[in-house]
N, C-alpha and C positions, 0 to 999 in steps of 0.2 A: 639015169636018163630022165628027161626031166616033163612033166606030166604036159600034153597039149590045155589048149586054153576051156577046150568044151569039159574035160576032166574038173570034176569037182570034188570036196571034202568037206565029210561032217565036222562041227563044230558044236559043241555048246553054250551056252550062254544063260547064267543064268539072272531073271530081272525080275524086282518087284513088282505085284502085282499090279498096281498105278502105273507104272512103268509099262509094264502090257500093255497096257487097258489104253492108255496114252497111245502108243506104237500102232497097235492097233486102227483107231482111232484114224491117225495120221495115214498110213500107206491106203488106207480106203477114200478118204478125202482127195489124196493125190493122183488116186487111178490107176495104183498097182494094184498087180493080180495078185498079190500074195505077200506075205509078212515077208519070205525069201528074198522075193526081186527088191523090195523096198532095204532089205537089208544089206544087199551086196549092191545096191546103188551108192545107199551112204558111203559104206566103207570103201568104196569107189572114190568117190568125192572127198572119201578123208585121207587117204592116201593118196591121190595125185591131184591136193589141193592146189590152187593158185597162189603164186607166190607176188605180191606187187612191189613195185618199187615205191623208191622213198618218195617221189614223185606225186608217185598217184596217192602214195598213203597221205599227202600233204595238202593236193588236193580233195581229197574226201573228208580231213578236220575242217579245209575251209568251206566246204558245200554243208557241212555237219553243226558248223558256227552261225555261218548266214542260215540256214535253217532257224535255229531258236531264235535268230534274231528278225524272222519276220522278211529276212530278206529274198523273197522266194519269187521266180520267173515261171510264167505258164508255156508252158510247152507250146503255145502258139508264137509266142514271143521268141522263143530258140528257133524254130520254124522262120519266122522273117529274122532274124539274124544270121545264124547259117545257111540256109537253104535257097532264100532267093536274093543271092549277090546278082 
């Protein structure tokens, strides 16, 4: 029978101290209450990553290209272009 979603399990984990100290670090920054929730968020996030299409991935090398090359729009400017046709 197969355990409900509030049922939990210990794990181990074992990580360099930096590695701590880092994690650490991060889940207090972010405004998790606890190393715990910040951990089973990630591994949340790493198992039901988003998968994008070839599409988007083609558009993010071309926003990632015109970036270096300076060719960059302010957000007021996307603003009068989509928003008040």
């Amino acid at each position: 029978m197969a355990k409900a979603d509030t049922d939990t399990e210990n794990i181990n984990v074992r990580l360099t101290p930096k590695l701590l100290e880092d994690l650490d670090e991060t889940w207090e920054e972010r405004g998790y209450n606890s190393r715990s929730e910040f951990i089973r968020q990630a591994i949340r996030e790493s198992v039901n990553q988003t998968q994008l299409s070839a599409g988007a991935l083609e558009a993010l090398l071309e926003s990632s290209q015109q970036a270096r090359e300076g060719e960059l729009v302010s957000s007021e400017e996307i603003r009068e272009e989509f928003l008040n046709e």
